[in-house]
C-alpha positions in Angstrom: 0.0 0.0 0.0 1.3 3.2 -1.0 1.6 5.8 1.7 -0.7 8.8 1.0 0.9 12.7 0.7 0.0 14.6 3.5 -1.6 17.8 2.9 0.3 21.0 3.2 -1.3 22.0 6.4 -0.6 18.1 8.0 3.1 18.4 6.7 3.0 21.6 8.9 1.6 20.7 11.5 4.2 17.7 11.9 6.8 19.9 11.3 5.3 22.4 14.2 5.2 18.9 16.5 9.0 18.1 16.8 9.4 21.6 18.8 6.5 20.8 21.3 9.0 18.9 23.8 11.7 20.0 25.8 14.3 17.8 24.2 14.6 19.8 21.2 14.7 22.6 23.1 17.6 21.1 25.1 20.0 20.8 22.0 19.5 24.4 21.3 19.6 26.1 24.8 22.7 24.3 25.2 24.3 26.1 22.2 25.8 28.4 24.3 27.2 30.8 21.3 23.3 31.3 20.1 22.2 32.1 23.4 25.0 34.9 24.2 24.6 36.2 20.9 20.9 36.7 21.5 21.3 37.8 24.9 23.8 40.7 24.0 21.2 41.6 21.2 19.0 41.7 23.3 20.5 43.4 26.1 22.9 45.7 24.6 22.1 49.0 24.0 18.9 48.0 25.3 17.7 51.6 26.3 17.7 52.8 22.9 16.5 49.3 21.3 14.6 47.6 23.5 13.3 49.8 26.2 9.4 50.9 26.1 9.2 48.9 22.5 6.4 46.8 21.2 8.4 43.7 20.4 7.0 40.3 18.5 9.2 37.5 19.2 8.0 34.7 16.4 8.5 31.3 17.1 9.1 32.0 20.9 9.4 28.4 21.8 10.4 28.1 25.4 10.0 32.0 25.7 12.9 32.2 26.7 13.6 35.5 23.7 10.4 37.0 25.0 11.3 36.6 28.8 14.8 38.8 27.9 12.8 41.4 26.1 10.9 42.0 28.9 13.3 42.4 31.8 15.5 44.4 29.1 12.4 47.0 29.3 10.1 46.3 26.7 6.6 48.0 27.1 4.5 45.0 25.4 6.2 41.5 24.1 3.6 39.2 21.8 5.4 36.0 21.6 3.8 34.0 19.1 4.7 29.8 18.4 2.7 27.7 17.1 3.8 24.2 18.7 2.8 22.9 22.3 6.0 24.5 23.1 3.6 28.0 24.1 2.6 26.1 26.9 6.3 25.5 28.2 7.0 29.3 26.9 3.9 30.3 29.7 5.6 28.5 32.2 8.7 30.5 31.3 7.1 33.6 31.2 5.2 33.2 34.9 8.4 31.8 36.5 10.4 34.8 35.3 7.7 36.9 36.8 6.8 39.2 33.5 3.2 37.9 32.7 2.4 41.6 32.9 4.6 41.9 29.3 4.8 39.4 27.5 1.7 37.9 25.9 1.9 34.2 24.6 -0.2 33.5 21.2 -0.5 29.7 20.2 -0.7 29.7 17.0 0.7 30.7 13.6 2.0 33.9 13.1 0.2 34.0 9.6 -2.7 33.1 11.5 -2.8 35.1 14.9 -4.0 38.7 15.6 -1.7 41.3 17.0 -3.5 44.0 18.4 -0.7 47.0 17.2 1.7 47.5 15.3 5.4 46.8 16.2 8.8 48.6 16.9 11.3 45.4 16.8 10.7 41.9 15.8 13.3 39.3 17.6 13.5 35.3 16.2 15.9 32.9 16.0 14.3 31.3 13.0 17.6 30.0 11.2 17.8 26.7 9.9 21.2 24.2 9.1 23.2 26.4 5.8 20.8 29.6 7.5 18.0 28.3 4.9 16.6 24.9 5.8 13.0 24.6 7.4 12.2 27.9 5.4 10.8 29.9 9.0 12.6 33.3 7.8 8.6 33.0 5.5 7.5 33.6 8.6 9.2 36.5 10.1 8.9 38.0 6.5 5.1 37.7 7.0 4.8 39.3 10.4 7.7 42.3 9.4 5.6 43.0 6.0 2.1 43.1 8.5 2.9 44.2 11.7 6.6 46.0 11.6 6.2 49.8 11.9 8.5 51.9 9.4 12.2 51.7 10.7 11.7 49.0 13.1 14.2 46.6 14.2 15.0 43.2 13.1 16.4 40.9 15.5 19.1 39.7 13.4 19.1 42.4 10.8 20.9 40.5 8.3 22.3 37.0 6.9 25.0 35.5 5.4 26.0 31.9 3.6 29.3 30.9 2.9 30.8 28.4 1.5 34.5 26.9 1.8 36.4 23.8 -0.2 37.5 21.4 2.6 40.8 20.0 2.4 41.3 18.8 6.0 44.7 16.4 6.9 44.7 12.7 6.6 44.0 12.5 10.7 41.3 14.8 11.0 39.1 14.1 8.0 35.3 13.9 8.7 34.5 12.5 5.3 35.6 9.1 6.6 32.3 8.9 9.0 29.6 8.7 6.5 32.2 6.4 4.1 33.3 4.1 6.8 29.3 3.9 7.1 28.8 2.7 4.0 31.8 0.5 3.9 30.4 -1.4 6.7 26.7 -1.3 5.4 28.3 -2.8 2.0 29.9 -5.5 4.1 27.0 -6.6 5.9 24.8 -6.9 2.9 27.2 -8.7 1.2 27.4 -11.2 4.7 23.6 -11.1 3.9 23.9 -12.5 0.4 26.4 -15.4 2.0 24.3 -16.2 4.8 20.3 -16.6 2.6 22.5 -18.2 0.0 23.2 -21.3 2.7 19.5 -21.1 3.4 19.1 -22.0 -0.4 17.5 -18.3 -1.7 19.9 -16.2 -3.7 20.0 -12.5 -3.4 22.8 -11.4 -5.3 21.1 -10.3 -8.3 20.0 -6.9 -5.9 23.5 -6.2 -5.0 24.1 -3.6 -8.0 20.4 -1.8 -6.4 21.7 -2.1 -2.5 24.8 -0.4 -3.6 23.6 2.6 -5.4 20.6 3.0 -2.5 23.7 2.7 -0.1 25.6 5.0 -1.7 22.5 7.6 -2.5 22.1 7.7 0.9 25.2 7.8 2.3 27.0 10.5 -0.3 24.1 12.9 -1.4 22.8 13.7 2.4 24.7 16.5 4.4 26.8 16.3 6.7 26.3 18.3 9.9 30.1 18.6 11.7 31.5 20.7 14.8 35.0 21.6 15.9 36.6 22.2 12.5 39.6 24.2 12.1 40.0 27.0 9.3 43.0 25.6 8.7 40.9 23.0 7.0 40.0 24.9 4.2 42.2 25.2 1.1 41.0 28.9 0.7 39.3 32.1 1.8 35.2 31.1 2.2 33.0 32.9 -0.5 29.8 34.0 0.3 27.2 32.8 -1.8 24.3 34.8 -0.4 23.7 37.7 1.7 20.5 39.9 2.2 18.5 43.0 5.0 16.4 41.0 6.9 14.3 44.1 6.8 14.0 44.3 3.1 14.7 41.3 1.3 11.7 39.8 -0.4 11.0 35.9 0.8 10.4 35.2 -2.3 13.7 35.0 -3.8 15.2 32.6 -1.3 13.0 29.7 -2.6 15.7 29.2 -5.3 18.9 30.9 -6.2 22.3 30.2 -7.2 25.8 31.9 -7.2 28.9 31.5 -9.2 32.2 31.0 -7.2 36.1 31.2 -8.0 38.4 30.1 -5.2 42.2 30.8 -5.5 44.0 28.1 -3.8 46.6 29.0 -1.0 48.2 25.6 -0.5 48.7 22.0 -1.7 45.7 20.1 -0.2 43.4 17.1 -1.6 39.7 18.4 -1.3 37.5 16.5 0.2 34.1 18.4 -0.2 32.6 21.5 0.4 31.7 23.5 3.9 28.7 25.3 4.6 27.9 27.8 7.3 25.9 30.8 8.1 26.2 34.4 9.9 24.1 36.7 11.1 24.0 40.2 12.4 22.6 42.3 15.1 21.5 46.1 15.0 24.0 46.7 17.7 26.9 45.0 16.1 26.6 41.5 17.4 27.0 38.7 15.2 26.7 35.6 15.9 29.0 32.7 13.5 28.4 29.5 12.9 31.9 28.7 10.9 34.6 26.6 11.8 36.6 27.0 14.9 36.0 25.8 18.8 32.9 27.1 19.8 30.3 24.5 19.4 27.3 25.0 17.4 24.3 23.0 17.2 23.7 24.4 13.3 27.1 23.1 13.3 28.7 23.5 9.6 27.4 21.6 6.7 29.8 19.0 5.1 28.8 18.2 1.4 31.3 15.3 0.4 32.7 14.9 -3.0 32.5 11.1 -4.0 36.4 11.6 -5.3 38.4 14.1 -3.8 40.4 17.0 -6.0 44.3 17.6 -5.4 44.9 20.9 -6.0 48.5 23.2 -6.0 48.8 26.7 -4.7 47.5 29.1 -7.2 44.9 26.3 -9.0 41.0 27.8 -9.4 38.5 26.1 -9.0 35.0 27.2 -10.2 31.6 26.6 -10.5 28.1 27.9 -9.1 26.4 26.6 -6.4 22.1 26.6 -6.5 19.9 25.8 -3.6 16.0 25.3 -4.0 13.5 24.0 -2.0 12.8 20.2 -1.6 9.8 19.6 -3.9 8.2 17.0 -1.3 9.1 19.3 2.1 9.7 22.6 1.5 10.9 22.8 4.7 14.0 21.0 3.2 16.7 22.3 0.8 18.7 20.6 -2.2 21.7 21.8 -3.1 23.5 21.6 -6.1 27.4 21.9 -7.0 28.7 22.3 -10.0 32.2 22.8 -10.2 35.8 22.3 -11.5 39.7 22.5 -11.5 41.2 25.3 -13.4 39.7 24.3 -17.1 39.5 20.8 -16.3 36.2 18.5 -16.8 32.9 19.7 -14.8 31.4 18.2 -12.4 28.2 17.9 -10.4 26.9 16.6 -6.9 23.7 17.1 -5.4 22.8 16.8 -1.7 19.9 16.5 0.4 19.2 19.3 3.3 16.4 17.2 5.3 15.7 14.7 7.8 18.5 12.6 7.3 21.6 13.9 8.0 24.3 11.9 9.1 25.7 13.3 12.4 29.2 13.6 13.3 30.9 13.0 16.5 29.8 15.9 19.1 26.5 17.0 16.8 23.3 16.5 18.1 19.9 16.6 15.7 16.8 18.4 17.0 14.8 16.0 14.4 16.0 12.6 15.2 
C-alpha cells in the first residue's frame, strides 16, 4: 500500500510537532554561542532598542527570547509559536515573573491577531546552511504586517558561505559517512552469503543495495562541529547575503551563485563546507563557521564522492544553486557544480532534510 501525501497543512503541523518537547529545546539552549549572541542583542544598547518597545518575538518556543525582552524594558512582548512549546513558553514567562509583558499567542504567526503595530521583531528562526526549514517566510510575513516603518530586526541581516574542505589525513570527517557505508556494503554482502546457505539467492539486488547505499550515504549532508580553518584550502566565499528588513522571501525559494576560489596551499579536497552568519542592529553577530565554539547548526559537510588535489595558485569554479525540496519545503537541495582550473565539470547534489548523518559531538533536533 502506498503511503498517502500529507496535505500541506498536516506536513506543517508535523513539522510544528518536533518543537512541542523540551528535548529539542535542550539541543539548542545548550548552544551556548546562540544564546550569548541573542542575549547581547538583546541586552545591549537595550535603552535605545529595547526599552518601552512593542516587540513580536516569532517562534518563541520556550520564551525564553520573549522573557529577555521583557526584563531588558520592553513595554508589550507578543510571543507567538505555534507548537505545544507555548505552553512551556507560559511556564517560562510566569516563573520569570513578566506575565504583565509578554503575551503568549499559540498559533501561527500567519494566523494570529496582533493587536498593534510593532517597533522590533526578535526570532531565531535560522535553519542548518541559514536556509533549511524555510521559517525566515514567517518573520517576512509578520515584518511586511505588523513591523512599523524603521523598526528593528532581530538579526538584521544573513549570510552563507561556502568553503572547499581539504582537511589532513587525521582529522578528516568524510571518513564517518564512508566508513558507514563501507560497513553497510559488508553486511549486505554477509547477507547474500548467509540466505544463500538457506538456499535463496540475493545477489542479483546487490548492484540496487549499492547505489541505495551510496544515494544515501554521499548525497545527504553532513552536519560537523570543531573544525579548524586551517581546514579549508582557501578564503570562504559567500554565496548569499541579504537585510532582513527588506529582502523579499520570495527569492530565497531558489537561487544560485557562481564561485572562483584561489587556492593558498597544496591540499586534496575533500568536499565542500557550509555555514551561516548573522548580524545584530548593535553589532553582534553571531558565527556559525569553523573554529571551537560548538554550534548545534554546526557547519554543513557536502562530500565529493572523489576528492580533487589541487597546487597553490589552481581555481576552482563553478556555481552553487539551492532550492526548496519539492516534497518538504521545509528542506533544501543543493546543487554543486564545479571544477579545477579548465579541467572537466562536475556535479553533486545533496539532500538538506531529515536525514543527516551526524558527526561525533552533533546533536539533531529531528531525530
Amino acid at each position: 500500500m502506498e503511503p498517502t501525501q500529507l496535505p500541506e497543512a498536516e506536513r506543517a503541523f508535523k513539522y510544528f510537532d518536533l518543537y512541542g518537547s523540551m528535548r529539542a529545546h535542550k539541543i539548542m539552549l545548550e548552544d551556548m554561542a546562540r544564546m550569548e549572541a541573542y542575549h547581547s542583542a538583546i541586552f545591549k544598547n537595550k535603552s535605545e532598542m529595547i526599552a518601552d518597545k512593542v516587540v513580536l518575538d516569532v517562534g518563541t518556543g520556550t520564551g525564553v527570547l520573549a522573557v529577555w525582552a521583557a526584563k531588558a524594558g520592553a513595554k508589550q512582548v507578543y510571543a507567538v509559536d505555534a507548537s505545544n512549546a507555548a505552553k512551556l513558553a507560559r511556564r517560562l514567562v510566569q516563573s520569570s515573573n513578566v506575565s504583565d509583558v509578554v503575551t503568549i499567542l499559540n498559533s501561527k504567526v500567519e494566523e494570529v491577531e496582533i493587536p498593534e503595530p510593532v517597533d522590533v521583531i526578535v526570532s531565531e528562526w535560522m535553519g542548518c546552511f541559514l536556509l533549511k526549514e524555510s521559517m525566515f517566510d514567517s518573520v517576512a510575513y509578520a515584518r511586511d504586517k505588523w513591523l512599523k516603518p524603521g523598526g528593528l530586526m532581530l538579526p538584521s541581516r544573513a549570510t552563507i558561505l561556502l568553503g572547499l574542505y581539504a582537511p589532513g589525513n587525521d582529522s578528516d570527517r568524510t571518513n564517518v559517512v564512508k566508513l558507514k557505508l563501507e560497513k553497510e556494503i559488508a553486511e549486505w554482502k554477509e547477507t547474500v552469503s548467509n540466505l544463500q546457505s538457506l538456499d535463496v539467492d540475493y545477489s542479483g539486488f546487490t548492484s540496487e543495495v549499492l547505489q541505495d547505499l551510496s544515494d544515501y550515504f554521499l548525497t545527504n549532508s553532513m552536519r560537523v562541529n570543531y573544525l579548524s580553518p586551517d581546514d579549508l584550502a582557501s578564503a570562504p566565499q559567500k554565496v548569499l547575503e541579504f537585510d532582513c528588513a527588506t529582502v523579499d522571501p520570495t527569492i530565497l525559494v531558489q537561487f544560485s551563485q557562481d564561485f572562483e576560489y584561489t587556492i593558498s596551499k597544496h591540499a586534496e579536497i575533500k568536499g565542500f563546507l557550509g555555514w551561516f552568519t548573522t548580524d545584530f542592529p548593535n553589532g553582534v553577530v553571531l558565527d556559525t563557521g569553523p573554529g571551537k565554539t560548538y554550534s548545534h547548526w554546526g557547519q554543513q559537510l557536502y562530500p565529493l564522492k572523489e576528492s580533487l588535489k589541487v597546487a597553490p595558485g589552481d581555481r576552482v569554479v563553478g556555481t552553487i544553486s539551492v532550492s526548496r525540496d519539492p516534497h518538504e519545503p521545509r528542506f533544501n537541495v543543493v546543487e554543486l557544480k564545479y571544477q579545477v582550473n579548465t579541467g572537466l565539470e562536475q556535479t553533486a547534489l545533496f539532500n538538506v532534510g531529515h536525514v543527516q548523518h551526524l558527526d561525533e559531538g552533533s546533536k539533531n533536533v529531528f531525530g
